[in-house]
C-alpha positions, -999 to +999 in steps of 0.1 A: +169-266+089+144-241+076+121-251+051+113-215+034+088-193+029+053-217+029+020-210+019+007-224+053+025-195+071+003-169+054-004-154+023-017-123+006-043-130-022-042-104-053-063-105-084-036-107-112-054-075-131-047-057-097-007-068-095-007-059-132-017-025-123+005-019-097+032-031-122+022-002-148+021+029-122+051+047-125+056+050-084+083+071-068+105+069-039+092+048-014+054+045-023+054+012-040+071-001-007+039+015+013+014+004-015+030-032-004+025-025+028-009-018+024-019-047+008-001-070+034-016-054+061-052-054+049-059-084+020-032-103+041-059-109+069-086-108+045-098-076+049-104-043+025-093-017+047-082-019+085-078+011+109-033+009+115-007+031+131+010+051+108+041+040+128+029+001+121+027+007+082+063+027+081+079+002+101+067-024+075+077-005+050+107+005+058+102+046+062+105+073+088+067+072+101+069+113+089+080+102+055+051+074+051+023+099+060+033+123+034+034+094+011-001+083+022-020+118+014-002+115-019-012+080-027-049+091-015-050+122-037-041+102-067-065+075-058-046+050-050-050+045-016-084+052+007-075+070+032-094+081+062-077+093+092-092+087+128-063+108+143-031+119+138-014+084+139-042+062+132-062+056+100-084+033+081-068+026+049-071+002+018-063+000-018-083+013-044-085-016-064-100+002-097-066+012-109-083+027-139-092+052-117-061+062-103-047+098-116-019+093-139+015+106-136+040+122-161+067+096-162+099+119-162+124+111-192+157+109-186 
């Protein structure tokens, strides 16, 4: 029988302050998904930013790999995300973790 989800099968470590922030931002579609995926794929091996496959991040996140790379140059134009791209489907990319920096949306009223 399976025993669950355990610590000793990998975790992602996240300042509290930094998983508050990502609480507050008013994200849209399928950006918090890829913000996620982000963090797992960089802090989840310990690192601040790592050189992935758009296709590898997508996949994760559960997009179309066209989808996730729009997503990405918005997250990096409102400083969420660092993004650098090497090519077309590879970039280094990692969280901005000075969320007080990040460029603040209109949340929409409904």
């Amino acid at each position: 029988m399976a025993d669950g989800p355990q610590l000793e099968h990998g975790y992602t470590r996240i300042a509290n302050t930094l998983l508050e922030g990502l609480l507050a931002y008013p994200f849209a579609g399928g950006e918090l998904r890829l913000v996620l995926g982000v963090i797992r794929l960089t802090y989840g091996w310990g690192q601040k930013a790592r050189l992935l496959r758009i296709k590898e991040l997508a996949k994760l996140a559960g997009l179309h790999p066209r989808y996730a790379r729009r997503l990405l140059k918005r997250l990096a134009r409102d400083r969420i995300v660092e993004r650098h791209p090497i090519s077309r489907v590879r970039v280094v990319i990692g969280l901005n973790k000075e969320f007080s920096t990040w460029r603040l949306r209109q949340i929409p009223k409904h």
